[in-house]
N, CA, C and O atoms as a DFTB+ gen file, in Angstrom:
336 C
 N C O
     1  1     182.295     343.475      58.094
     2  2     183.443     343.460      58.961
     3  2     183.403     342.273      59.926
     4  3     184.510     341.831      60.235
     5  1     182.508     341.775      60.371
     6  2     182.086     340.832      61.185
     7  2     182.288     339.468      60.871
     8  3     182.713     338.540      61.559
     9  1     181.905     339.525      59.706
    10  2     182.214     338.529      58.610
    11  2     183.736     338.134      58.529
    12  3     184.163     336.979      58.539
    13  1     184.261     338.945      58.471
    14  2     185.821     339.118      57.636
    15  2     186.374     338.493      59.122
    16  3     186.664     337.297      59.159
    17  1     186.496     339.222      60.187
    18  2     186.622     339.158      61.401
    19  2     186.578     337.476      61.943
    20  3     187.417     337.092      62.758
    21  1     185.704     336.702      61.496
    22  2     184.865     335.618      62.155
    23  2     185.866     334.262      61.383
    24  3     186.440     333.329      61.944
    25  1     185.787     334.610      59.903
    26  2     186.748     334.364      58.755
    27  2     188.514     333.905      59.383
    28  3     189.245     332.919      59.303
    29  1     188.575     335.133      59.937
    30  2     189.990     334.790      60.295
    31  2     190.179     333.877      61.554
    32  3     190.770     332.802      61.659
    33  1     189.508     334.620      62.470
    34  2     189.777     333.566      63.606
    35  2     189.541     332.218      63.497
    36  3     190.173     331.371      64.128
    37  1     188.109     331.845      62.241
    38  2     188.438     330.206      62.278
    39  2     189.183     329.598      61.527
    40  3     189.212     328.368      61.499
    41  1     190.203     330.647      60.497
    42  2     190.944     330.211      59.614
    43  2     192.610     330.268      60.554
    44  3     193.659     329.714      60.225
    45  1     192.405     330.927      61.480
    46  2     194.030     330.736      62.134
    47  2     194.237     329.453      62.781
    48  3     195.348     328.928      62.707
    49  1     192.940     328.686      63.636
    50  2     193.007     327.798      64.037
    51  2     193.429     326.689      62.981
    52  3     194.243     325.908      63.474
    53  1     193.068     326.384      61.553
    54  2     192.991     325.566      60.703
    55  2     194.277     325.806      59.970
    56  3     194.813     324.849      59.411
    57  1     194.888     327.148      59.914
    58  2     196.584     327.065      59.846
    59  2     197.751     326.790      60.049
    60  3     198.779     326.807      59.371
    61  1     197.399     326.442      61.408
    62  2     198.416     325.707      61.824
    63  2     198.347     324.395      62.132
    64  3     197.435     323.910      62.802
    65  1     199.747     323.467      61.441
    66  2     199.666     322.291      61.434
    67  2     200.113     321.368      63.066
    68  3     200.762     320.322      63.084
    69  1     199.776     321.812      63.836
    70  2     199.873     321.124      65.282
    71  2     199.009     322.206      66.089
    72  3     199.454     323.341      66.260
    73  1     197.715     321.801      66.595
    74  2     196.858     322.185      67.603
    75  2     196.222     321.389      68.515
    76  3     195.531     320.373      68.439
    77  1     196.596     322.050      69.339
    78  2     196.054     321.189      70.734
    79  2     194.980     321.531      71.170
    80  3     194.353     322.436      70.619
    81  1     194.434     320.782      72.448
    82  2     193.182     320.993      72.857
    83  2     193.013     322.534      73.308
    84  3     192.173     323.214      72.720
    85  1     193.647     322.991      74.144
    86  2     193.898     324.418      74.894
    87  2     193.863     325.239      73.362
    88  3     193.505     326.386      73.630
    89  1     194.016     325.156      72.343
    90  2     194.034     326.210      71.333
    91  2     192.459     326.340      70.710
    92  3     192.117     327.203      69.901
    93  1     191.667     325.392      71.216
    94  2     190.191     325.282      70.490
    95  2     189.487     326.136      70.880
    96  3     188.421     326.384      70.317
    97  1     190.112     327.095      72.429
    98  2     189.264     327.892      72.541
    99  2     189.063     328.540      71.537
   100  3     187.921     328.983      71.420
   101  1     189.905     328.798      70.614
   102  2     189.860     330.193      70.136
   103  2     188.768     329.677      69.256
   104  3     188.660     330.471      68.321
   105  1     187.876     328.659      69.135
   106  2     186.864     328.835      68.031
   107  2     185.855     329.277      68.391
   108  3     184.839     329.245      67.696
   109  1     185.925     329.866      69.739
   110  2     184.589     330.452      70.579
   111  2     185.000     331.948      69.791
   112  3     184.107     332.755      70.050
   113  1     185.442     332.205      69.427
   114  2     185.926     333.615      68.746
   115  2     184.945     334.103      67.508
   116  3     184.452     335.229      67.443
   117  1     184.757     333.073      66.559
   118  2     184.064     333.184      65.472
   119  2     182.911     333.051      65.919
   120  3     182.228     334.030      65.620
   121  1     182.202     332.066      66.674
   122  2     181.334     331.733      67.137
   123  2     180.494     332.757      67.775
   124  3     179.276     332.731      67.598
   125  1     181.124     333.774      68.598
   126  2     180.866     335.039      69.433
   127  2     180.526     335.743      68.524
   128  3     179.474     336.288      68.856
   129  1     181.036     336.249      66.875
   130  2     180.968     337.049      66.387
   131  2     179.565     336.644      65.819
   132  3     178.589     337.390      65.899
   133  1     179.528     334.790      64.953
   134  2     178.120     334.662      64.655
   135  2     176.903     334.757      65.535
   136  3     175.864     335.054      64.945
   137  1     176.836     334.572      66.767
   138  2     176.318     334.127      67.286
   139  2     175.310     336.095      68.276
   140  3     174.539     336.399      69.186
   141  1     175.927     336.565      67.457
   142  2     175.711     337.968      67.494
   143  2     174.071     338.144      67.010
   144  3     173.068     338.307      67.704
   145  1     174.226     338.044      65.563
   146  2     173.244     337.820      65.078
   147  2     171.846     336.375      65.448
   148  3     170.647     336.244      65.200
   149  1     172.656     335.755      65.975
   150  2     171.526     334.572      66.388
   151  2     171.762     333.453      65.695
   152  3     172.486     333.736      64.741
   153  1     171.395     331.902      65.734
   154  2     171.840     331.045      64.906
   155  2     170.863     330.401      64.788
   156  3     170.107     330.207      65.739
   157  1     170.610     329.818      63.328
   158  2     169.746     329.017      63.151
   159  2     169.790     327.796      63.541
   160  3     170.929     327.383      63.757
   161  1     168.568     326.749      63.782
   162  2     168.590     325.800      63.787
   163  2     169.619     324.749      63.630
   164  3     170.034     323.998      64.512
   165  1     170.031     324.805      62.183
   166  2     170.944     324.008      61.702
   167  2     172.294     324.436      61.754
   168  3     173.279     323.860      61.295
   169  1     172.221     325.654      62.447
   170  2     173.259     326.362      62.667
   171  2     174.105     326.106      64.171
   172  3     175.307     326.218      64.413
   173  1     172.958     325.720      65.056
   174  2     173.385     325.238      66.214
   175  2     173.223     324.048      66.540
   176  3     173.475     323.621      67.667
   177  1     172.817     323.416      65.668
   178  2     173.416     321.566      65.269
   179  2     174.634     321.969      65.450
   180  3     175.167     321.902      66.557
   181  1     175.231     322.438      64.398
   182  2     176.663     322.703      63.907
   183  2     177.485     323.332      65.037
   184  3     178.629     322.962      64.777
   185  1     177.510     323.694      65.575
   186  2     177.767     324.281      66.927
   187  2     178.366     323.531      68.284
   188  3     179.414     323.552      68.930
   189  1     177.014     322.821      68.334
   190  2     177.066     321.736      69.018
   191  2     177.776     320.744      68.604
   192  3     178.539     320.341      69.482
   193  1     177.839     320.207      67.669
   194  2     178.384     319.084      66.698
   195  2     180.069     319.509      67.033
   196  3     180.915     318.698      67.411
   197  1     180.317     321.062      66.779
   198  2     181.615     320.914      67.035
   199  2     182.372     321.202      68.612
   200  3     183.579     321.212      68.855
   201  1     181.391     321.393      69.424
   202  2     181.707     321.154      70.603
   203  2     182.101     320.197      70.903
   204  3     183.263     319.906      71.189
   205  1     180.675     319.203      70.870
   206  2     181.096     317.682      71.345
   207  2     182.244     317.078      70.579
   208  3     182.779     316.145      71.177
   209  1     182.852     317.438      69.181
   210  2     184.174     316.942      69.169
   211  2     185.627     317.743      69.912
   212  3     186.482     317.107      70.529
   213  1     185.647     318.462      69.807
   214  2     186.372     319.184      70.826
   215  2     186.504     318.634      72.048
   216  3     187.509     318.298      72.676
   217  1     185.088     318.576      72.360
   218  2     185.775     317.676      74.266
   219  2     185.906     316.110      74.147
   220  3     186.701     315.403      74.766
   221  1     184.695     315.599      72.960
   222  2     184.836     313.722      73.519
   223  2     186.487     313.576      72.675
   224  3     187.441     312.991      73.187
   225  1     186.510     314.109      71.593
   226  2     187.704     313.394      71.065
   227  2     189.011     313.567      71.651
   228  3     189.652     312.551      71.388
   229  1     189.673     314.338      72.289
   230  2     190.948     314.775      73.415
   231  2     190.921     313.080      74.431
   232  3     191.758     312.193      74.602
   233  1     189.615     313.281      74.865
   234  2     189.386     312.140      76.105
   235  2     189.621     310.496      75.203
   236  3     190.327     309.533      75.502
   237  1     189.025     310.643      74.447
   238  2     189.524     308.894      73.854
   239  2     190.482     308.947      73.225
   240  3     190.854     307.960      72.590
   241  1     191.325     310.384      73.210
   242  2     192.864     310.043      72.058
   243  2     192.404     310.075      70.779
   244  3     192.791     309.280      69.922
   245  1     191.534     311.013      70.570
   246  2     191.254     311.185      68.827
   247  2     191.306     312.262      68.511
   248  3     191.048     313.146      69.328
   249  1     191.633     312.530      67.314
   250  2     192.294     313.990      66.458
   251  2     190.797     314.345      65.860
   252  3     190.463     314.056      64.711
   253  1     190.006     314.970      66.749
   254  2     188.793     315.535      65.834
   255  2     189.153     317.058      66.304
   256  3     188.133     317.719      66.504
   257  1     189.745     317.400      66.411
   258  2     189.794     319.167      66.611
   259  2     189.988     319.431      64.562
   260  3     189.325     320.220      63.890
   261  1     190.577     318.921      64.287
   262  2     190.780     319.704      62.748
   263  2     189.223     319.517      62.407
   264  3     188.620     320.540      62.081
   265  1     188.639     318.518      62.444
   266  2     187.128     318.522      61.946
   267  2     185.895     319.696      62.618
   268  3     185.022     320.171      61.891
   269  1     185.997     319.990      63.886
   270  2     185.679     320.634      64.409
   271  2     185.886     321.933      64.163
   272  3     184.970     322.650      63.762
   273  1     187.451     322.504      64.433
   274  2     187.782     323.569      63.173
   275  2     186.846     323.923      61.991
   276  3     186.025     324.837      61.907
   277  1     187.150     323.049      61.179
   278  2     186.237     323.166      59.853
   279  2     185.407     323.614      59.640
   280  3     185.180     324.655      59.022
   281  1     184.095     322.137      60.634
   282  2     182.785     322.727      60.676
   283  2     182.733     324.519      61.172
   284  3     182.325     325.375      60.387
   285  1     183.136     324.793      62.345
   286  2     183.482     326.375      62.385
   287  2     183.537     327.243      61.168
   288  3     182.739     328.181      61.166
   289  1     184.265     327.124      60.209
   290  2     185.058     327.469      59.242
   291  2     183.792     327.388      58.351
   292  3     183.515     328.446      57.786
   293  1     182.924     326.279      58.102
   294  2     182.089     326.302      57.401
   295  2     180.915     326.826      57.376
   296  3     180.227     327.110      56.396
   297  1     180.661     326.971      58.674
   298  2     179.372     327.937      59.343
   299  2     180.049     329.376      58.858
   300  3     179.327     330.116      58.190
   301  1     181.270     329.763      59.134
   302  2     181.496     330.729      58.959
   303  2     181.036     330.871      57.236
   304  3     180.236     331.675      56.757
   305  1     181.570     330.157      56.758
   306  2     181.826     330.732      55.507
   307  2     180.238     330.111      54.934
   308  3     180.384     330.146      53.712
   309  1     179.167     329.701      55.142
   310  2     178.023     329.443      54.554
   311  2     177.063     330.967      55.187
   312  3     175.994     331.409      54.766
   313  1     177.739     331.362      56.059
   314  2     176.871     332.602      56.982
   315  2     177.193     333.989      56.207
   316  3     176.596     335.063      56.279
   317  1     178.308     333.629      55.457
   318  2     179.158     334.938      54.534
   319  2     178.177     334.526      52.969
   320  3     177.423     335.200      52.267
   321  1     178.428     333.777      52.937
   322  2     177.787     333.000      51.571
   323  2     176.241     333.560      51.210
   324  3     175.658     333.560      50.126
   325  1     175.858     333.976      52.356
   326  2     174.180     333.706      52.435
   327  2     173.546     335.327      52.941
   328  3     172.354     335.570      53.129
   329  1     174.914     336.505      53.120
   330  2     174.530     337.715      53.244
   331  2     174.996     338.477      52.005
   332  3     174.705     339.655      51.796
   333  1     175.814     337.644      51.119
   334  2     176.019     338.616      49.566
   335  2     174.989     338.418      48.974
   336  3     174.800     338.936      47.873
């Protein structure tokens, strides 16, 4: 359920085709749910990785929120991947 749960919230962000900075919170959503269980190493690279695009890219005028998204999206879905 957690899974499924984590799934959506980083897939709503990545649905819609215009997102702004103020909407990235919501990737703390999935994040909350993984982050339940604890994160690995390379897991909070990834984490981090999509933080720091979230805040540096807004400030120099660059579109890294969809990448950031993703990575989310991909943690999610390598964290689903790796409990079947």
């Amino acid at each position: 359920m957690v899974r499924e749960a984590a799934g959506l919230a980083a897939a709503t962000i990545l649905a819609s085709p215009y997102a702004f900075i103020y909407d990235f919170v919501m990737l703390a959503i999935p994040l909350v749910f993984l982050g339940r269980a604890g994160f690995s190493g390379k897991e909070l690279a990834v984490v981090v990785a999509a933080a720091l695009l979230v805040g540096w890219g807004p400030a120099d005028h660059l579109s890294t929120g969809l990448l950031a998204g993703l990575l989310v999206f991909g943690l999610v879905a390598a964290r689903a991947a790796s409990q079947t």
